[in-house]
C-alpha positions as CSV (number, residue, x, y, z in Angstrom):
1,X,0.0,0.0,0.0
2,X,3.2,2.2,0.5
3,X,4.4,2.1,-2.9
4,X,1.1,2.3,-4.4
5,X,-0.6,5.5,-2.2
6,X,2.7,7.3,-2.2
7,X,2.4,9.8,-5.2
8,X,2.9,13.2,-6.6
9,X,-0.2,15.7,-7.1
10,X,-1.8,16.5,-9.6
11,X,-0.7,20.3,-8.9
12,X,3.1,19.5,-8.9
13,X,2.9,17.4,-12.1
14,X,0.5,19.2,-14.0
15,X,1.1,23.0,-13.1
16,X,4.9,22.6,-11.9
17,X,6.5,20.3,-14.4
18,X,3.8,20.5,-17.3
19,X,3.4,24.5,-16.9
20,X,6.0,25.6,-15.3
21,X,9.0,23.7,-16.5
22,X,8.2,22.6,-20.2
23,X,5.6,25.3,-20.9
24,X,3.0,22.6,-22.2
25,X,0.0,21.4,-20.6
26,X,-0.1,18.4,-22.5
27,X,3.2,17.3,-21.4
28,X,1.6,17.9,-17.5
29,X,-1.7,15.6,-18.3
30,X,0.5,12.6,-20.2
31,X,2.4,12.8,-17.2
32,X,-0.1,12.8,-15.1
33,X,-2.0,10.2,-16.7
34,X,1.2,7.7,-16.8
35,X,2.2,8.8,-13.4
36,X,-1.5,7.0,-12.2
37,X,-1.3,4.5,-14.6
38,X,2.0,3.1,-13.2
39,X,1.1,3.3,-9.6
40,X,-1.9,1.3,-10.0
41,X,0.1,-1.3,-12.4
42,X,2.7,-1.4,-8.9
43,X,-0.3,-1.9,-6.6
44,X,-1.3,-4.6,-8.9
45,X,1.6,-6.6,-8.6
46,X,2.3,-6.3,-5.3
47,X,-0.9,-7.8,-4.3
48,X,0.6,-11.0,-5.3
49,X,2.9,-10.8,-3.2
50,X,1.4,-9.1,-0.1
51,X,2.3,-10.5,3.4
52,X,-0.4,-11.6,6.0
53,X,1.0,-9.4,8.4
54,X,-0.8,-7.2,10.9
55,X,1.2,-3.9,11.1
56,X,2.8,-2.3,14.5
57,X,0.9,0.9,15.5
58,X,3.7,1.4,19.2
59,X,4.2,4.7,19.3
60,X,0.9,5.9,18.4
61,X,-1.0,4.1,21.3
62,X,-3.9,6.3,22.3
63,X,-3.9,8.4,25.6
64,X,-6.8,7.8,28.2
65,X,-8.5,10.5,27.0
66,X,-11.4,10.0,23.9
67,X,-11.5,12.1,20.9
68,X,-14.9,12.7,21.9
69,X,-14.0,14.9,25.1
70,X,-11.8,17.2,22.7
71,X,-13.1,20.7,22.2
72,X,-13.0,22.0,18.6
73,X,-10.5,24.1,19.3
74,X,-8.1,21.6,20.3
75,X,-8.6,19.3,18.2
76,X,-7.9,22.5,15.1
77,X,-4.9,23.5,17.3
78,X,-3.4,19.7,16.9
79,X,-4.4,19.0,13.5
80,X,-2.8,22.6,12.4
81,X,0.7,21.8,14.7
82,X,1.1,18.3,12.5
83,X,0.5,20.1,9.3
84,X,3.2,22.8,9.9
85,X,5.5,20.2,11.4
86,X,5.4,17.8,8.3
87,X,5.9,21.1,6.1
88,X,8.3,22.1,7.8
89,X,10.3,18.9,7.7
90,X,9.7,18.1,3.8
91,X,10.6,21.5,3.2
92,X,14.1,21.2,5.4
93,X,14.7,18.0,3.3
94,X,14.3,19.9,-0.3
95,X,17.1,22.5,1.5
96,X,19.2,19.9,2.8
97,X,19.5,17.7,-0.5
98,X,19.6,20.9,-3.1
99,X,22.2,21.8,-0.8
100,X,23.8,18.5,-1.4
101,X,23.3,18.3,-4.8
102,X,25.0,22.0,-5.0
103,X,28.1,20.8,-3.4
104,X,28.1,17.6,-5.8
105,X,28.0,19.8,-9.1
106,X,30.7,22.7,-7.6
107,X,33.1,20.2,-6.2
108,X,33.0,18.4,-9.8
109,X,31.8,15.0,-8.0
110,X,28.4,15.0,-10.3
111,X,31.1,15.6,-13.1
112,X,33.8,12.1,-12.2
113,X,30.2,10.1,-12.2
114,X,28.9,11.4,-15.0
115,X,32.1,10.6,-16.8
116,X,32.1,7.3,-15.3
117,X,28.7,5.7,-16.6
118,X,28.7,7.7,-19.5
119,X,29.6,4.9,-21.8
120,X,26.5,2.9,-20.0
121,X,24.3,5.7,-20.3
122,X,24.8,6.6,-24.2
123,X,24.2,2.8,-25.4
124,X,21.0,3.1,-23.4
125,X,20.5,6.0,-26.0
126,X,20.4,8.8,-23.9
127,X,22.8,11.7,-24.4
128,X,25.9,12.5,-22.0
129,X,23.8,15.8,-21.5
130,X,21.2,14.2,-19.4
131,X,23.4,12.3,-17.2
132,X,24.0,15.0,-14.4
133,X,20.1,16.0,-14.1
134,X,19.4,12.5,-13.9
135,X,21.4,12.2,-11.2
136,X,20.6,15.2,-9.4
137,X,16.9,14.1,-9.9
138,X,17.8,10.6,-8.3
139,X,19.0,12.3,-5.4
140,X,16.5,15.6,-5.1
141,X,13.3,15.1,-7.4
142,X,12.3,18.8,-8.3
143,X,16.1,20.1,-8.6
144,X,16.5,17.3,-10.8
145,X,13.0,17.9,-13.3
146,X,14.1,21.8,-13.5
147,X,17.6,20.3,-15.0
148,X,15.7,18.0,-17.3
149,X,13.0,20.4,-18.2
150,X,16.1,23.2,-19.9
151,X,17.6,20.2,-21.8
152,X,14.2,20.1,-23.8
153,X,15.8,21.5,-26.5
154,X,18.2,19.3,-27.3
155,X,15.5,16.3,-27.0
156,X,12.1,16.9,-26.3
157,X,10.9,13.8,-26.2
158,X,13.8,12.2,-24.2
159,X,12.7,14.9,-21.3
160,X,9.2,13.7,-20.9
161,X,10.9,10.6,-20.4
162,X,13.2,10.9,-18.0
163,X,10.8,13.4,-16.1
164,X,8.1,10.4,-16.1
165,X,10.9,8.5,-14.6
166,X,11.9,10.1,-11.6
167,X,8.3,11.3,-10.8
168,X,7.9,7.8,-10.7
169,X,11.0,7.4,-8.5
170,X,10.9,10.1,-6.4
171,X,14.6,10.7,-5.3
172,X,16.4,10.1,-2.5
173,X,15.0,12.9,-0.4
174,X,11.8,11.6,-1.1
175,X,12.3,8.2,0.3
176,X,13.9,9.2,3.1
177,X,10.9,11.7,4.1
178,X,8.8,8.9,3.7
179,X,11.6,6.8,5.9
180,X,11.3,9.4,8.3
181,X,7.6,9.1,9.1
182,X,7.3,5.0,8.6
183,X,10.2,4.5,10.7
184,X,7.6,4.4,13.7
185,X,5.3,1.4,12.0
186,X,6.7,-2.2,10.9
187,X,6.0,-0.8,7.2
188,X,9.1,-2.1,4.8
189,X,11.3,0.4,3.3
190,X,12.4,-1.9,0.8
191,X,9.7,-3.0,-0.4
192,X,9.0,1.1,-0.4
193,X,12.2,1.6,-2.7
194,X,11.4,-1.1,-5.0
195,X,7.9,-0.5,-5.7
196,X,9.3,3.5,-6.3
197,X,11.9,2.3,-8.5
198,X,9.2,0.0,-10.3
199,X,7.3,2.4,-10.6
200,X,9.8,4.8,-12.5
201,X,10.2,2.0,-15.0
202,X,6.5,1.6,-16.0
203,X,6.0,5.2,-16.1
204,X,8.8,5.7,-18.9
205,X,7.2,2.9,-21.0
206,X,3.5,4.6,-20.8
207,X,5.0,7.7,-21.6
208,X,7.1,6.1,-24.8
209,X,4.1,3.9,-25.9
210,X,1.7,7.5,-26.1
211,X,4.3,9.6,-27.8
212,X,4.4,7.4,-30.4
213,X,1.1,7.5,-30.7
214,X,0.7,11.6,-30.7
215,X,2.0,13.4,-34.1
216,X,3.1,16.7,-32.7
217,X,5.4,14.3,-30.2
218,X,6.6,11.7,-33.2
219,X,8.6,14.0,-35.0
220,X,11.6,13.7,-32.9
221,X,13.7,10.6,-33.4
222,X,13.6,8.2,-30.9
223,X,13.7,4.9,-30.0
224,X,10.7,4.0,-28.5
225,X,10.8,0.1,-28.8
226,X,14.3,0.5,-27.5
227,X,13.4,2.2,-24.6
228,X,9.8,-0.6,-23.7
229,X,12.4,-3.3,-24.1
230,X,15.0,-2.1,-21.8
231,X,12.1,-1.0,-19.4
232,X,10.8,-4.4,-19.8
233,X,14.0,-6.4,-19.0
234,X,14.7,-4.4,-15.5
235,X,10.6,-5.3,-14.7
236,X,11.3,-8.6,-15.5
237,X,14.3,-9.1,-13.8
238,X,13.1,-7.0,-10.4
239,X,9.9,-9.7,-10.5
240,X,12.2,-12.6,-10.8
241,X,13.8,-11.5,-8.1
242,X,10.8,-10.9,-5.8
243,X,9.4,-14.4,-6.9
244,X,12.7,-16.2,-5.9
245,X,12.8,-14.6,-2.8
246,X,8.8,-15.6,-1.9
247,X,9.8,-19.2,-2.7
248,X,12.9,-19.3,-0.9
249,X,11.3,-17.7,2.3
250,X,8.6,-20.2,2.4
251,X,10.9,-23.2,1.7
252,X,12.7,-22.1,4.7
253,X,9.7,-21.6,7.0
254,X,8.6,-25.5,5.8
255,X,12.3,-26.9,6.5
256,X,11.6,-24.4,9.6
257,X,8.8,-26.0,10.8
């Protein structure tokens, strides 16, 4: 449930990146559309493999007093102090990580990586110029679509992609926000990371398969199979790896037992 309720808003994707960013409202709605369409495809496969599991609620044991006994005014008071607190700690994680991410980039760190997996990057068809925004978008998710966004030019089509990708994703600061808050239930992070990671992967191949279906967007050469194959490989392989893990587990609680 994690991985599959854990998603950007409509607002951000739609009036940040789709507006704001690549000037197209279009771009915004495919985004949006893909971004939904992934996250249900993620809940869908993770019910196959769900856990019968009743999840710890320890540090949110209720006091001796009733909700009913509350006045309005308290109950405003609280609700208001948890909404301020969470802002105030997703909005110290954004600081912290573009922070981060500015250090990476003036110290040339970004620069040694980027040199590093370049030759990986460019057989995957992508262009060295997207290397370092998809990194800084790995590690801090709207740092990392403004970066992407401004290399439209160059590939128009690519950007949508990528962007669909780490929307999917979320970055690093993301996941640790989200770490931050499950860290008080028996919720699994990596199951969390995976499912984000999944998700990033089916959300570039909806975005490929309706560019190539929309005229204004099929202009640009790409390589759209390309791109569904390689998508479809790491799925593949991730499920493999999931399904292996389920059998094995079980064949240990049997020899277990």
């Amino acid at each position: 449930m994690l991985a599959f309720t854990n998603n950007s808003g409509p607002l951000f994707i739609v009036g940040t990146v789709g507006i704001s960013l690549f000037q197209n409202q279009t771009v915004g709605i495919i985004l949006l559309i893909t971004h939904i369409l992934a996250c249900i495809t993620v809940g869908i496969t993770f019910s196959f493999f769900r856990e019968e599991k009743n999840i710890r609620f320890d540090r949110y044991t209720i006091n001796a007093k009733k909700e009913d006994d509350k006045s309005l005014g308290e109950i405003l008071g609280e609700s208001i102090k948890g909404a301020i607190t969470t802002i105030l700690m997703i909005g110290g994680f954004v600081v912290i990580f573009s922070i981060i991410i500015s250090i990476l980039n003036k110290s040339h760190i970004l620069d040694v990586i980027t040199i590093s997996i370049s030759p990986i990057i460019t057989n995957l068809g992508i262009s060295n110029e997207y290397i370092k925004p998809m990194l800084a978008g790995i590690i801090e998710l709207t740092n990392g679509l403004k970066l992407v966004s401004s290399n439209s030019v160059i590939n128009y089509n690519l950007s949508i992609i990528i962007s669909s990708f780490l929307l999917g994703f979320g970055g690093i600061s993301v996941l640790l926000q989200v770490a931050s808050i499950v860290s008080k239930t028996d919720l699994s992070m990596k199951k969390y990371v995976v499912g984000k990671f999944l998700q990033g992967i089916i959300s570039t191949i909806y975005v490929s398969i309706i560019l190539s279906f929309i005229p204004e967007y099929n202009k640009q050469s790409m390589n759209v199979s390309f791109t569904i194959l390689i998508g479809l490989l790491v799925i593949i392989t991730i499920m493999l790896y999931i399904i292996s893990r389920k059998i094995f587990q079980k064949r240990f609680a049997v020899k277990k037992m």
